[in-house]
Structures are given as C-alpha cells and as structure tokens.
C-alpha positions as CSV (number, residue, x, y, z in Angstrom):
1,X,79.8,97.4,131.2
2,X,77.7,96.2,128.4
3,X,79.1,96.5,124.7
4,X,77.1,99.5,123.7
5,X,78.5,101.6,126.7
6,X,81.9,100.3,125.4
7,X,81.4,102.0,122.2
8,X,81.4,105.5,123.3
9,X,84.7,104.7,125.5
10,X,86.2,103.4,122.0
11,X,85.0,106.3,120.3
12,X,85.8,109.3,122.1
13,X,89.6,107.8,123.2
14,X,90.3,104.8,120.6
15,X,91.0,104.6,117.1
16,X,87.9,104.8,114.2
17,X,89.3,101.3,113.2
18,X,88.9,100.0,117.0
19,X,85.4,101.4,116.9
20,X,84.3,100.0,113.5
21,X,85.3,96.9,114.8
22,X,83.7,97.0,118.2
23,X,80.2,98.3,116.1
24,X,80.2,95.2,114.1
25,X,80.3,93.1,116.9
26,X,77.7,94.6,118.3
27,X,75.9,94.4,115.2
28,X,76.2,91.0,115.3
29,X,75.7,90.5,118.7
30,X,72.1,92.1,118.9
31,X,71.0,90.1,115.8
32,X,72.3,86.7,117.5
33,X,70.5,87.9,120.7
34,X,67.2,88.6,119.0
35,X,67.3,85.3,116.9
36,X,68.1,83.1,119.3
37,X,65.0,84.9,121.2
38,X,62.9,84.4,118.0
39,X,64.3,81.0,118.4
40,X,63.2,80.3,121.8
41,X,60.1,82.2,121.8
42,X,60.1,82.2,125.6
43,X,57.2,85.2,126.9
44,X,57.8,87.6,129.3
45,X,55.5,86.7,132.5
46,X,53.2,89.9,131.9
47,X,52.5,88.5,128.7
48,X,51.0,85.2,130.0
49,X,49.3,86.8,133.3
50,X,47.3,89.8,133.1
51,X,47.2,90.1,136.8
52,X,51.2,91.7,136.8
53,X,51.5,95.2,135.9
54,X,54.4,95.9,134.5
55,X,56.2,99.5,135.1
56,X,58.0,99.4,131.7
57,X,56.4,96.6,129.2
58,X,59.0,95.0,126.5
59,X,56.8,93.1,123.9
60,X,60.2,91.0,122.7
61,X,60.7,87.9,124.5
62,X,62.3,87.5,127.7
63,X,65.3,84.3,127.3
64,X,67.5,84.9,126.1
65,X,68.4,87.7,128.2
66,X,70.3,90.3,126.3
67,X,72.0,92.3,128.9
68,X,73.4,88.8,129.9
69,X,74.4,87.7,126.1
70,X,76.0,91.6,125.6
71,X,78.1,91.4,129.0
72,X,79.6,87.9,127.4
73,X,80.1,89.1,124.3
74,X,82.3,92.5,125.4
75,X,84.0,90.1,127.7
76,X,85.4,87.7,124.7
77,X,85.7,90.7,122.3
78,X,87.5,92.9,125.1
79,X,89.8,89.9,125.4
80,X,90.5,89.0,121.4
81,X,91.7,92.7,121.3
82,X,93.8,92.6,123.6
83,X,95.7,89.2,122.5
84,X,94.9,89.5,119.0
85,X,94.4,93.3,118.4
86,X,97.4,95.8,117.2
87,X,98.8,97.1,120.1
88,X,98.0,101.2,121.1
89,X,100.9,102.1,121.9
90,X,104.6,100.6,121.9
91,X,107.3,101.0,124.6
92,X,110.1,100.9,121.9
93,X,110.8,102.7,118.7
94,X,109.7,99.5,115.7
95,X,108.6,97.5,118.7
96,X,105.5,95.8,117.0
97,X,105.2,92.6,119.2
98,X,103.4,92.1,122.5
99,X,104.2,88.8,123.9
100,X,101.8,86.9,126.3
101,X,102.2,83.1,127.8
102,X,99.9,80.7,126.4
103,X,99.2,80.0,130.6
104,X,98.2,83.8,131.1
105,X,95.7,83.6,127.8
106,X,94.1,80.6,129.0
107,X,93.3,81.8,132.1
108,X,92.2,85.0,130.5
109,X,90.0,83.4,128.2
110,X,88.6,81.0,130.3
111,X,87.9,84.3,132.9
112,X,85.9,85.4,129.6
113,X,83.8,82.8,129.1
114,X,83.1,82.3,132.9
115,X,82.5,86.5,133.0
C-alpha cells in the first residue's frame, strides 16, 4: 500500500489532523522522489531505443523509482505514528500514555527501513 492509497484510509476513518499530516508527507515525499530523479537524470529505456514500444510512455525518468521511494516512506511514516503519534483511542478514562520497549521499536524501525 503506497502512501496515496493510505490517504483515503486516513480520511474516510481517521482524524482531519491524521490526514493533514499524512498529505504533507506525501507532499514532500513526491517532491524528494522527483528531485532526486531530476538529480539522477537516469532515462527510461524507450527513451534511448526506439526499437521498444512502450504500452503506456512516462516522459519523467525512470531511477529513482517512485512506487519504491512511496512504499518506504508510508513504511517509516506508518511507524512514527504509531510510536510518536497521539494515540486513537484509550483503554482507560485520562489514560494518555502508550508505552512501548525500546527492543520492540527497534525492531520495528529497523522492519521499516528494511520494508
């Protein structure tokens, strides 16, 4: 589930806070992705060789990929909100704190980053 897919979960069951913050993000995310394309300037193969015919052409460049860099991103963002995000819902009255091991968010995070 990429980021932009995650925005209509967020919208239609989450809170409009929630889904402001997981629209900046991938606000921000696109305009890394397309930089660091910009960046790279790496051409699509149809570009280079006229002898492929592409089904659906894509004049941007290819590497970066952006499905890959918006799967990474949800993964950390998905992960910051639930360790560093307010919590939904609380299973006592004033009950404000959600305590996690530091093992349990390393392993979390690192399952991130490897995601």
């Amino acid at each position: 589930m990429e980021l932009h897919e995650l925005l209509f979960v967020v919208l239609i069951f989450g809170s409009r806070s929630r889904f402001m913050y997981y629209a900046a993000v991938d606000m921000i995310s696109l305009l890394l992705s397309d930089s660091c394309k910009n960046i790279y300037a790496n051409p699509r193969p149809y570009l280079l060789n006229g002898n492929i015919k592409p089904v659906k052409c894509a004049l941007s460049f290819g590497n970066p990929s952006g499905h890959s860099f918006a799967a990474q991103v949800g993964a950390i963002v998905i992960m910051l909100d639930v360790f560093h995000g307010s919590p939904i819902s609380f299973d006592r009255i004033g009950d404000n704190q959600v305590f996690y091991s530091r093992p349990f968010y390393y392993i979390c995070l690192s399952m991130a980053l490897y995601w």
